[in-house]
ZAMARGU-4260 file (C-alpha; in steps of 0.2 Angstrom, whole numbers, plus 5000, padded with zeros to 4 digits):
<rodrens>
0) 5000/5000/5000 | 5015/5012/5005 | 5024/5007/4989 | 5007/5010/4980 | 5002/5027/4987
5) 5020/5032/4984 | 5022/5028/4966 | 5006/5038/4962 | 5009/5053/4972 | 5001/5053/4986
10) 5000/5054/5001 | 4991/5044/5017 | 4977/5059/5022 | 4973/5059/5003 | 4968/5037/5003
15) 4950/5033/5002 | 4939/5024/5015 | 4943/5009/5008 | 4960/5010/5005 | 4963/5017/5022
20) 4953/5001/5032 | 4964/4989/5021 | 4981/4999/5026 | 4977/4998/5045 | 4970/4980/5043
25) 4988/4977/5033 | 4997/4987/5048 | 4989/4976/5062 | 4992/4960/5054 | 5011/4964/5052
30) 5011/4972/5071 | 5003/4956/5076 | 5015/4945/5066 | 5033/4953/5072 | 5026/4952/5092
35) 5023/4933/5086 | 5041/4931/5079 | 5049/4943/5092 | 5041/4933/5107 | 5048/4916/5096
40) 5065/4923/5093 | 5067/4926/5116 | 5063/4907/5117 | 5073/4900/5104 | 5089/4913/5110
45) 5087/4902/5127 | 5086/4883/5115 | 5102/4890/5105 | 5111/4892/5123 | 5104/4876/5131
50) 5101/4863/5119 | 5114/4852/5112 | 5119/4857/5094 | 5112/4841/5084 | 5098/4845/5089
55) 5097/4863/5081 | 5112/4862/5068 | 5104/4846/5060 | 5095/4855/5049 | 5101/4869/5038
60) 5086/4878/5037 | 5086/4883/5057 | 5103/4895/5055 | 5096/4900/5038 | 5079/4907/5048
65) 5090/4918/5061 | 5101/4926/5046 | 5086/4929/5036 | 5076/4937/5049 | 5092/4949/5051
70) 5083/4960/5039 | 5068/4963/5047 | 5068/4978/5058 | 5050/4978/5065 | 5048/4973/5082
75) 5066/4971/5085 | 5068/4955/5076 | 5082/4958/5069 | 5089/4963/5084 | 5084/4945/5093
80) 5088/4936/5078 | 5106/4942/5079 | 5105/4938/5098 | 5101/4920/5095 | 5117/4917/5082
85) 5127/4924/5095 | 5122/4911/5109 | 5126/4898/5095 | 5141/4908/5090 | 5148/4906/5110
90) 5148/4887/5108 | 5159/4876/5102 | 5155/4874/5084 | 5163/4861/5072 | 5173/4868/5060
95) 5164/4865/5046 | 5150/4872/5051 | 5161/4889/5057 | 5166/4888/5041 | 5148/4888/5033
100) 5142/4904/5044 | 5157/4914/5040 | 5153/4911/5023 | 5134/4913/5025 | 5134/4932/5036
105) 5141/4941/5027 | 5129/4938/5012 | 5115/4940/5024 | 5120/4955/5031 | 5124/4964/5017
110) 5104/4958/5013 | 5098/4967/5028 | 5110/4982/5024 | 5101/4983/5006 | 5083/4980/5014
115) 5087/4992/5025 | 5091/5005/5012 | 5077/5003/5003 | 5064/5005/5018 | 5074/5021/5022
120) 5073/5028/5004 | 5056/5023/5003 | 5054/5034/5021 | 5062/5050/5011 | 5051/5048/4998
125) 5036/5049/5008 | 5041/5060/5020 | 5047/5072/5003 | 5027/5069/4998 | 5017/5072/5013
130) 5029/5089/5014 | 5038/5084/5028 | 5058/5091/5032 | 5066/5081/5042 | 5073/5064/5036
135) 5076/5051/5046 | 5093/5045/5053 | 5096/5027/5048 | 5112/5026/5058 | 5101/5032/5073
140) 5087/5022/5071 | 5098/5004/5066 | 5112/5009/5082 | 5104/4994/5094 | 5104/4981/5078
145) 5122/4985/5073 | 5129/4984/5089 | 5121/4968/5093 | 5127/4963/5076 | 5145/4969/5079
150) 5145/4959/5096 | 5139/4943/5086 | 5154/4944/5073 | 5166/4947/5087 | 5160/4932/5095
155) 5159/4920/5079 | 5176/4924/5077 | 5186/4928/5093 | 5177/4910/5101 | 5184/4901/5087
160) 5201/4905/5085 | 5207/4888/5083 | 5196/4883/5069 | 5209/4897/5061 | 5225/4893/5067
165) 5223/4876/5064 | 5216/4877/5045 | 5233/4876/5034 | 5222/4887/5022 | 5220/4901/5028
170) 5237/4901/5036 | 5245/4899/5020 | 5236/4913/5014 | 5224/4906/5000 | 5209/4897/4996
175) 5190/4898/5000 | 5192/4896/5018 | 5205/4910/5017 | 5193/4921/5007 | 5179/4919/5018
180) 5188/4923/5033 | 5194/4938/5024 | 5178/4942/5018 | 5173/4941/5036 | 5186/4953/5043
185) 5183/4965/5031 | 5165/4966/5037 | 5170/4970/5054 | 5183/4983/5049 | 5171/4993/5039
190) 5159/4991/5054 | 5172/5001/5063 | 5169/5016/5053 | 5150/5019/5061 | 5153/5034/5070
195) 5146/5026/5086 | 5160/5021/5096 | 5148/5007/5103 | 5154/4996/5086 | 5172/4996/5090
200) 5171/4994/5107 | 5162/4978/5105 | 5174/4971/5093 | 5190/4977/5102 | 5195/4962/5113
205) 5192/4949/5096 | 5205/4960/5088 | 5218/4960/5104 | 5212/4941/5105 | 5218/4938/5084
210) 5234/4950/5087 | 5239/4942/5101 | 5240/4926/5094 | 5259/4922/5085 | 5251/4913/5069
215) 5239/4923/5066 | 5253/4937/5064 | 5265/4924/5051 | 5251/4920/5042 | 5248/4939/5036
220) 5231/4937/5037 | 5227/4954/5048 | 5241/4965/5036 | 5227/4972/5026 | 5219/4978/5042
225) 5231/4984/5051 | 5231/5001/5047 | 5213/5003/5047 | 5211/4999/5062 | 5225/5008/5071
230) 5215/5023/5062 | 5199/5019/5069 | 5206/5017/5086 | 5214/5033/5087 | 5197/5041/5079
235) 5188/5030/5094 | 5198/5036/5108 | 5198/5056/5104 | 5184/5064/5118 | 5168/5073/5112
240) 5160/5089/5122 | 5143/5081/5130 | 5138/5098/5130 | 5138/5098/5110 | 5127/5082/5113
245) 5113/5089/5123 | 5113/5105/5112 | 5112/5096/5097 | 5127/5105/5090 | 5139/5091/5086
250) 5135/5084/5068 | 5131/5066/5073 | 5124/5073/5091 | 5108/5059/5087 | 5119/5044/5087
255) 5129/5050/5101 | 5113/5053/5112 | 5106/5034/5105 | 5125/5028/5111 | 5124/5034/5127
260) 5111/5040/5143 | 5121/5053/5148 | 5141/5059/5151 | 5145/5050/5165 | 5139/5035/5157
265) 5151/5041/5140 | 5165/5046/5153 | 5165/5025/5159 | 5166/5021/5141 | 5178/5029/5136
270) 5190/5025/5151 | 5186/5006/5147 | 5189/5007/5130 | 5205/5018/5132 | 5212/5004/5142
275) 5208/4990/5131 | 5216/4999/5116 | 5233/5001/5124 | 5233/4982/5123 | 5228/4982/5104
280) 5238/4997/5101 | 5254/4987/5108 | 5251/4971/5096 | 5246/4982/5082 | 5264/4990/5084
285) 5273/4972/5085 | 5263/4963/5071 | 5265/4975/5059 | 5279/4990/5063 | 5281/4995/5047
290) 5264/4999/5042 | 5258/5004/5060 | 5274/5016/5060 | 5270/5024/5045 | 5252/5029/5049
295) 5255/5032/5066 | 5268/5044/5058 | 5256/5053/5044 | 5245/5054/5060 | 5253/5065/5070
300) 5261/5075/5057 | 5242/5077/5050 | 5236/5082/5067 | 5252/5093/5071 | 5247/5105/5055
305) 5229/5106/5060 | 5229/5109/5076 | 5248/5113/5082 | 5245/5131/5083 | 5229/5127/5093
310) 5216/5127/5078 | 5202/5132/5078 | 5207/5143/5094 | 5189/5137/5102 | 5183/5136/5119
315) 5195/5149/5125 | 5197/5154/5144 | 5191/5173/5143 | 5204/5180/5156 | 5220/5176/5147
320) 5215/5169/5130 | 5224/5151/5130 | 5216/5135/5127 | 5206/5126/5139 | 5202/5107/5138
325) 5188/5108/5130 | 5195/5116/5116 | 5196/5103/5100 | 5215/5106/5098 | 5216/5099/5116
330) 5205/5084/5115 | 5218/5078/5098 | 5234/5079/5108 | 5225/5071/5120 | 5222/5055/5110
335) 5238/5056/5102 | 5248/5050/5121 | 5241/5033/5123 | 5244/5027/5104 | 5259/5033/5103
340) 5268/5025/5118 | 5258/5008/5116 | 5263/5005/5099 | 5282/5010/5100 | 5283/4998/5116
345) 5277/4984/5104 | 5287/4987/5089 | 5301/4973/5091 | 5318/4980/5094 | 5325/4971/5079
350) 5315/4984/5067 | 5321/5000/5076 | 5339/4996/5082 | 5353/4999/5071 | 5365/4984/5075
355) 5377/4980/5058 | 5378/4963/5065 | 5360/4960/5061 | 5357/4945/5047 | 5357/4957/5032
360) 5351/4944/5022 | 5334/4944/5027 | 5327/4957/5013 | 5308/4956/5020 | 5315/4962/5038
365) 5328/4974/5030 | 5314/4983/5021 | 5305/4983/5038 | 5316/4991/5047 | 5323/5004/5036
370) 5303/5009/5034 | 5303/5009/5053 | 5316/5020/5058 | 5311/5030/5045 | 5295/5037/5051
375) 5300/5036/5070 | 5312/5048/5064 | 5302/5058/5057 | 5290/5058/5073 | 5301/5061/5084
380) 5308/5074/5076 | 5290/5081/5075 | 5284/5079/5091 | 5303/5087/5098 | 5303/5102/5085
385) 5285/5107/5089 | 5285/5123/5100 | 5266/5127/5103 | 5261/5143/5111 | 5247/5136/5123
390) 5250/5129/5143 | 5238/5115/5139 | 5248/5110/5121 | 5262/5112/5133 | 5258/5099/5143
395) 5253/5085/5129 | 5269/5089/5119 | 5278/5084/5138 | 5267/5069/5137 | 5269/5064/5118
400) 5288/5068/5124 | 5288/5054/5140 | 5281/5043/5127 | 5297/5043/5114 | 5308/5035/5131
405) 5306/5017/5120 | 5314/5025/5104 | 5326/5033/5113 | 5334/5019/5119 | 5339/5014/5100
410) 5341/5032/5093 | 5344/5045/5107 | 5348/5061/5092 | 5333/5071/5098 | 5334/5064/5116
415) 5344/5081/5124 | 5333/5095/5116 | 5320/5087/5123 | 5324/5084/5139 | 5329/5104/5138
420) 5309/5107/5135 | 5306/5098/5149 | 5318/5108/5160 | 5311/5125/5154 | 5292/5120/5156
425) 5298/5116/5176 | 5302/5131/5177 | 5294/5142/5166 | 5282/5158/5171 | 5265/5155/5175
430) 5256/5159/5159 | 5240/5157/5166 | 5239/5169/5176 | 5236/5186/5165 | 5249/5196/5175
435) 5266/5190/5178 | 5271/5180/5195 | 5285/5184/5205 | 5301/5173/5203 | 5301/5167/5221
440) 5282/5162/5217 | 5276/5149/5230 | 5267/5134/5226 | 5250/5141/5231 | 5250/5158/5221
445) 5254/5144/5205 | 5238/5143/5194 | 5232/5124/5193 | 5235/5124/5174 | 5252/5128/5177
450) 5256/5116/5194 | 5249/5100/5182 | 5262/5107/5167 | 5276/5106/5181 | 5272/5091/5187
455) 5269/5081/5169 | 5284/5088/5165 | 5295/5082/5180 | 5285/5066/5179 | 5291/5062/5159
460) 5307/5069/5165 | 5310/5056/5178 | 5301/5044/5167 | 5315/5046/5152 | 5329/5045/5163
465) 5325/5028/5173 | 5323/5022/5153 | 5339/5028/5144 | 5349/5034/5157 | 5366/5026/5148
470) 5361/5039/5132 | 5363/5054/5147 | 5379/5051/5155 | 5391/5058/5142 | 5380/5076/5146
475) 5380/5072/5163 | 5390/5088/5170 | 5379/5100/5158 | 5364/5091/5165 | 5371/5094/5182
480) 5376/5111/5181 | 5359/5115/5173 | 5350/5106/5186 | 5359/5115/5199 | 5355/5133/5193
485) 5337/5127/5192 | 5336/5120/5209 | 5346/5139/5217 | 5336/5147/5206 | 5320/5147/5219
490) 5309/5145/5201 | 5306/5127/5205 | 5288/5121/5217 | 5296/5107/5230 | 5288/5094/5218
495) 5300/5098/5205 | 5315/5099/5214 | 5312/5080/5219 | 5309/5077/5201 | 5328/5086/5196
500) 5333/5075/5213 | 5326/5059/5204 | 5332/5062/5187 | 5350/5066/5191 | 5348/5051/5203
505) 5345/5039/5190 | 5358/5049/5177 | 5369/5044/5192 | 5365/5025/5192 | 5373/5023/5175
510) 5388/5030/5178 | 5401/5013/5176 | 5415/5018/5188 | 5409/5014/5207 | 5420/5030/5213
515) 5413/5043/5201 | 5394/5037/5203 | 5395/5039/5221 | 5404/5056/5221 | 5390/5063/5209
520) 5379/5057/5220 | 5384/5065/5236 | 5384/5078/5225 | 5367/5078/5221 | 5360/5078/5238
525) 5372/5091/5246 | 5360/5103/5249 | 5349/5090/5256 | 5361/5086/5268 | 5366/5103/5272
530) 5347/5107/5275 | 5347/5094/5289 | 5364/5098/5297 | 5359/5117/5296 | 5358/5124/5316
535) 5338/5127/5311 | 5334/5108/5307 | 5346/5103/5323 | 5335/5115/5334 | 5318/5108/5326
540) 5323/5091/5331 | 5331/5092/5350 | 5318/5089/5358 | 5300/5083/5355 | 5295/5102/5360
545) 5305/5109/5350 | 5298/5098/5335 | 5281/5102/5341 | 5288/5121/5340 | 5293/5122/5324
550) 5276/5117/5317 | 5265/5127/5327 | 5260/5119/5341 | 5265/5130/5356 | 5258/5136/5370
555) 5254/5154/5367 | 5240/5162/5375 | 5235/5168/5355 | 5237/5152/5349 | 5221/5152/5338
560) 5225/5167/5330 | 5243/5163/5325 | 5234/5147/5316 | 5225/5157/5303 | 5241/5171/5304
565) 5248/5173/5285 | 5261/5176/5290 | 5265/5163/5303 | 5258/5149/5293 | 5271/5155/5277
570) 5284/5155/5289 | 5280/5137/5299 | 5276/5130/5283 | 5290/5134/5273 | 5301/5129/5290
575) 5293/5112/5290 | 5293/5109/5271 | 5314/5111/5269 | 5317/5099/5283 | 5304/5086/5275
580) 5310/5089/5256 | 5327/5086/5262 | 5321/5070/5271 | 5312/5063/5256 | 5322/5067/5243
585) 5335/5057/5253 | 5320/5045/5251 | 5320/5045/5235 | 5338/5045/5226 | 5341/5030/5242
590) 5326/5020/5233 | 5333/5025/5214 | 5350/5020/5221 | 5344/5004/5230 | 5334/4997/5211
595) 5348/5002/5200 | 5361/4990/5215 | 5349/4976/5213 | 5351/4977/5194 | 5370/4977/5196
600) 5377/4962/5193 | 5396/4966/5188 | 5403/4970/5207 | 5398/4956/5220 | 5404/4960/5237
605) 5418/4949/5241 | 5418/4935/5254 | 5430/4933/5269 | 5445/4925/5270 | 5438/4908/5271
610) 5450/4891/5276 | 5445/4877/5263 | 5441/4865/5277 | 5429/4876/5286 | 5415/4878/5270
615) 5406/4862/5270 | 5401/4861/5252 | 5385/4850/5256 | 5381/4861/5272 | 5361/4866/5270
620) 5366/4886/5270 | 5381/4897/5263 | 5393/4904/5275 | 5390/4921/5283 | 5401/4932/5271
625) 5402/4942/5288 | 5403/4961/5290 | 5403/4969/5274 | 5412/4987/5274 | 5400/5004/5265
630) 5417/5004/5255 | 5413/4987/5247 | 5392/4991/5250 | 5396/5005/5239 | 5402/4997/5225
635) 5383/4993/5221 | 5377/5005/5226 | 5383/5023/5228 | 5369/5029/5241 | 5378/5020/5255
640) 5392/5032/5258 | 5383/5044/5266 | 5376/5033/5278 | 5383/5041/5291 | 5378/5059/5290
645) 5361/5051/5285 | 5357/5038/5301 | 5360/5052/5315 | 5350/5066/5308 | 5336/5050/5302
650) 5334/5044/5320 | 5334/5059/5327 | 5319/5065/5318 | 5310/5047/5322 | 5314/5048/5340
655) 5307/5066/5342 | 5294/5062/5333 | 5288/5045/5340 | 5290/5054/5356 | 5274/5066/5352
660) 5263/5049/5356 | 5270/5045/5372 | 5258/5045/5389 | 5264/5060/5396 | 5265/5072/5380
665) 5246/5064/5375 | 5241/5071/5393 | 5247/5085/5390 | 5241/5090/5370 | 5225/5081/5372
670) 5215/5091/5385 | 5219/5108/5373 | 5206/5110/5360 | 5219/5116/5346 | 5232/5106/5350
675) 5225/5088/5349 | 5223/5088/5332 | 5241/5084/5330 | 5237/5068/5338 | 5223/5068/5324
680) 5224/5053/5308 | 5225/5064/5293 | 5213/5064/5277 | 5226/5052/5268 | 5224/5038/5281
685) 5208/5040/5284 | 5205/5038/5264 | 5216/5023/5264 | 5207/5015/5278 | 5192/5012/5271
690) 5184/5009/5253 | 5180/5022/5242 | 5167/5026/5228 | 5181/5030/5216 | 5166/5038/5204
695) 5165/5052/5214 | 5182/5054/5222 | 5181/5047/5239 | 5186/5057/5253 | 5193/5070/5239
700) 5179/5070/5227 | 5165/5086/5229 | 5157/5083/5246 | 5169/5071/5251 | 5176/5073/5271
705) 5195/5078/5267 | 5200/5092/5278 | 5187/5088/5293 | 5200/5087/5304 | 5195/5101/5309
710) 5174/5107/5307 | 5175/5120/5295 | 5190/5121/5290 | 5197/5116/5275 | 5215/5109/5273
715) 5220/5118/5257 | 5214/5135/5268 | 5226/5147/5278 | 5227/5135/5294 | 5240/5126/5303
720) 5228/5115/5312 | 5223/5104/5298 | 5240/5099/5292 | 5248/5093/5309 | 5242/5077/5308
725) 5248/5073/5290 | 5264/5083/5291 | 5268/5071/5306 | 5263/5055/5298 | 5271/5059/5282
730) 5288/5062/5291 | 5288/5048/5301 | 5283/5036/5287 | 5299/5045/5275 | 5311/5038/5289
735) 5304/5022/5293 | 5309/5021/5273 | 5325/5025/5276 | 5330/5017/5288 | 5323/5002/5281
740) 5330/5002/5267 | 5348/5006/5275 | 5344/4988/5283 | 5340/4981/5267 | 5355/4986/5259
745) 5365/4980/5278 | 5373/4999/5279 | 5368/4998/5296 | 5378/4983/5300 | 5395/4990/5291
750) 5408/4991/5302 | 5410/5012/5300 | 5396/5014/5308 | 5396/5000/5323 | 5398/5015/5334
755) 5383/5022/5330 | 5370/5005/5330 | 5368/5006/5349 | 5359/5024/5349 | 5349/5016/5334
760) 5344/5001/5343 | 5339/5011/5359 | 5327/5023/5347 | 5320/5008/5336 | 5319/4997/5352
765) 5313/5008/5362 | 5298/5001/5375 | 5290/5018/5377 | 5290/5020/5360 | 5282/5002/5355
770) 5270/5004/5369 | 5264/5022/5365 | 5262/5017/5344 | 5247/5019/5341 | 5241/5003/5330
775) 5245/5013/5311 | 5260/5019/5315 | 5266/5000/5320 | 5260/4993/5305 | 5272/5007/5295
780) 5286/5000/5310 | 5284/4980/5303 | 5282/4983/5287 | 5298/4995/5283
</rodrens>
């Protein structure tokens, strides 16, 4: 009738009495019949899942139903249909009859895809005739079906990978067998270009699940996909503004809305299928390094032309005009991080190292890893020359920088400039901020945007040099001197100077010569030492008074003004924060130190003069090598040296601070209403306690309890009151560190410093100590 009233011109308000009663009669009788079919198709999905398979595969006409009914959209019969080859698909099929369904969906899809057209052209027409405007979206209005579809495939296929690897052939690359599965992948890969991300995401893990697997990479045949898909991916992963969504202004803002409820609903989805694709982004990149290089490499050089310069300067933030993160240029760069690093930690190192004594004989590999090294040159040099103008391209050039550490390692030529970048955006102005800061700015007068820039940058910093710290010793005194005049330079927030500390720490661990690496070392941490030996650090820590002193917790009569003074909390603050950076960026070199010793294997500390007869060769344990000298300790590592300017200061600073539990000093800090809360557990360990809805941030998150400490009062705010309680369980923690890993590494048991291990006994034994801890700070105790 439809068909009918189209082809003469009319429309359904201009059909007779007659004609309309058949068309409703014709309506009902098809409505009737798909809820007939659509209640079918539930019951038989629960048969195809139950029943064993002779019983439903013995006839060929019962599979044949289900793909035929894939073109019938009414009463979501297509979508059920495609349900119920699914729960057949997630059984062990024989391979023959694999085979025949491989061969058999395709056609039937491609069916349904022409049926489908066909209804949807028919729509236009009649929408054109009855004068209507808006045409219907087909994408929209089919989304369910093709993502039920696009799950159905992936199964058929990822639940049968034996039937391929097993088949000689479609491993030898030809024949029908061959072509059908080819056929059948190149379904799915055209399926990835819906612009629904909900289609990739279901086929992601069948394509980590066919990468993975070693003959399916020698047999070749996923080389005419590979690129494709590492296309689609990267299309996949880039965000969208919601907001565009819910205003309608994005171009396919229908599908979208079909896709997903709302944005936190988008925001899951995109973290799931973020995390999957590193997997398939990393087996793309070892299965096929040339081709996955080379688009990969026309990627970002496409991306680095269209939206470098921050095109097309949207979503601007009106005080200073720079890019925000919703801005489009943004949400590229933000994509580009994750494939880039995944897929140059799978390429194999024979297609990007340049070793002469490779089999040059090989033509196929030879070809591959001149292709290789090719583009990584060219994406490197890219990514290193690129000097964009915006904070927040700033900070995805330092993380597309972090993520070159893997290439580095076979062709460091680019390696210094960057690590230069990296430098200068540690200690670069605050572009953020419209006016200038001054140059003795202080963590808190930093604009966020700026803090996060820092820190990436420190982070990728530290990141590069625990990868390729070999390529950075032959600059290691330009490094030094240039890490030096940052650290005096007073530019640098305290997070960033223990990122400098970290990277020349791990600069230091490659050094060859034992001497040399430890002096460099002590270098390094001079000022740190210094700091602790300095008269002001001495008098902080004389005493458990004196500690309690230097953060704020005294006994004057104005006490509770002095909390909320600004000037008082600068000045206890910045007291307390160079006695605890010095402490843990002794921490942290000491751990750097400690990995890079484990790693050593060329300087084992000699044994003692042992008499042949005494070593019983079939005794059930190894003679004690006995005391082992920090000279010979330090031929490991070079940390061990300064044990003992270290230890003294260390367990000082533990005593003092331990002692602020004891009965008599509780008495004493409980009963004032200010002062108890140094006795207080801080936000972090009361976060860590206890699960947390991560969705919303826990304890952190908006509405969350951090900074309750004290009623009121919020921890980030002008107040001394609320940080007591972490500053002292962060202190106390560092040295349990230490001097843990000092017992690790037996420094405490070296004979230079024998003279000191009985006033470390007396503090780490100590019974007023063990019986005033409260139960978390004993657990910290044993586990250090």
């Amino acid at each position: 009738m439809r068909t009918f009233l189209i082809s003469n011109g009319r429309t359904l308000s201009q059909m007779t009495a007659n004609e309309a009663t058949m068309y409703r009669q014709e309506i009902e009788r098809k409505e009737m019949s798909s809820r007939l079919i659509s209640e079918c198709l539930v019951t038989l999905e629960r048969f195809c899942f139950s029943m064993p398979l002779d019983w439903i595969l013995g006839k060929e006409e019962f599979v044949a139903a289900f793909l035929h009914l894939l073109r019938e959209p009414s009463g979501e019969i297509q979508i059920k249909a495609a349900a119920c080859v699914e729960k057949l698909a997630n059984r062990k099929l024989e391979p023959k009859t694999w085979r025949q369904l491989i061969s058999q969906l395709p056609q039937s899809i491609g069916e349904a895809n022409a049926v489908a057209q066909t209804d949807m052209d028919e729509a236009r027409v009649e929408a054109a005739v009855n004068g209507g405007d808006e045409t219907p979206d087909a994408l929209t209005i089919q989304l369910e079906f093709h993502i039920g579809l696009a799950r159905m495939l992936s199964v058929m296929m990822s639940a049968h990978l034996a039937n391929i690897t097993t088949d000689k052939e479609i491993m030898s690359g030809s024949g029908p067998t061959f072509q059908s599965v080819s056929a059948f992948l190149r379904l799915l890969v055209d399926m990835l270009h819906h612009p629904s991300g909900r289609i990739a995401g279901e086929q992601i893990n069948m394509w980590i699940a066919l990468l993975r697997d070693p003959h399916n990479a020698k047999s070749g045949i996923l080389t005419p996909f590979a690129q494709e898909l590492l296309t689609c991916y990267m299309d996949c992963i880039v965000r969208i503004r919601w907001e565009d969504v819910e205003e309608e202004t994005h171009p396919q803002s229908s599908i979208f809305a079909a896709s997903w409820d709302d944005e936190d609903e988008y925001e899951l989805w995109m973290t799931h299928i973020r995390s999957k694709a590193s997997q398939l982004f990393k087996f793309l990149g070892h299965v096929e390094p040339g081709m996955v290089s080379s688009a990969l490499n026309s990627r970002i050089q496409g991306i680095l032309a269209q939206y470098g310069n921050g095109q097309p300067g949207d979503h601007l933030d009106p005080s200073n005009n720079q890019l925000t993160q919703q801005s489009d240029a943004c949400f590229q760069f933000e994509a580009l991080h994750q494939p880039v690093e995944y897929v140059l930690n799978g390429v194999p190192s024979w297609a990007v190292e340049d070793n002469k004594q490779q089999n040059r004989q090989d033509n196929k590999r030879e070809m591959t890893r001149s292709q290789v090294r090719n583009a990584l040159a060219q994406l490197a040099n890219a990514i290193v020359s690129w000097s964009p103008n915006y904070l927040w391209l700033k900070f995805w050039r330092a993380a597309l920088l972090d993520s070159l550490k893997t290439y580095w390692k076979y062709e460091p030529s680019t390696l210094l400039p960057a690590i230069e970048s990296l430098f200068g955006y540690m200690s670069g102005p605050d572009e953020w901020r419209s006016s200038p800061s001054p140059t003795n700015e202080q963590e808190q007068d930093i604009s966020t945007e700026t803090t996060g820039l820092r820190k990436k940058s420190g982070v990728a910093l530290v990141s590069i040099s625990k990868n390729v710290p070999q390529h950075l010793v032959p600059w290691l005194s330009q490094l030094s001197n240039a890490t030096n005049s940052l650290l005096s330079s007073n530019k640098l927030l305290p997070m960033s100077e223990m990122h400098m500390y970290e990277f020349l720490s791990c600069v230091a661990t490659a050094v060859e010569e034992p001497v040399a690496r430890s002096t460099f070392v002590a270098n390094v941490l001079a000022s740190s030492l210094n700091t602790l030996e300095s008269p002001e650090v001495t008098q902080s820590i004389s005493s458990v008074d004196s500690l309690l002193a230097s953060i704020g917790v005294t006994n004057e009569s104005n006490l509770e003004a002095r909390m909320t003074d600004p000037e008082n909390v600068k000045a206890v603050t910045d007291r307390y924060c160079r006695m605890f950076s010095s402490v843990n960026q002794l921490l942290s070199v000491g751990k750097r130190c400690h990995e890079a010793a484990r790693k050593r294997y060329k300087n084992f500390i000699p044994l003692q003069d042992l008499s042949i007869p005494v070593v019983d060769l079939h005794a059930s344990h190894f003679p004690d090598e006995g005391p082992v000298s920090i000279q010979e300790l330090s031929l490991n590592d070079p940390f061990a040296p300064l044990a003992h300017r270290i230890l003294p200061v260390v367990t000082q600073i533990l005593d003092v601070t331990l002692g602020i539990w004891h009965p008599d000093r509780q008495a004493m800090l409980l009963p004032n209403s200010i002062q108890r809360y140094a006795l207080a557990i801080s936000d972090d360990e009361a976060y860590l306690s206890q699960k947390h809805d991560s969705k919303n941030g826990g304890v952190f998150g908006e509405g969350g309890t951090a900074g309750s400490v004290v009623a009121g009062v919020d921890r980030r705010a002008t107040n001394l009151v609320p940080r007591w309680s972490g500053w002292l369980n962060e202190l106390r923690n560092t040295c349990f560190q230490l001097l843990g890993m000092f017992a690790g590494e037996r420094v405490l048991y070296a004979p230079e410093v024998a003279g000191f291990f009985p006033k470390f006994v007396s503090v780490i034994a100590d019974p007023v100590h063990l019986q005033a801890m409260e139960h978390r700070h004993f657990n910290q105790f044993l586990k250090q």
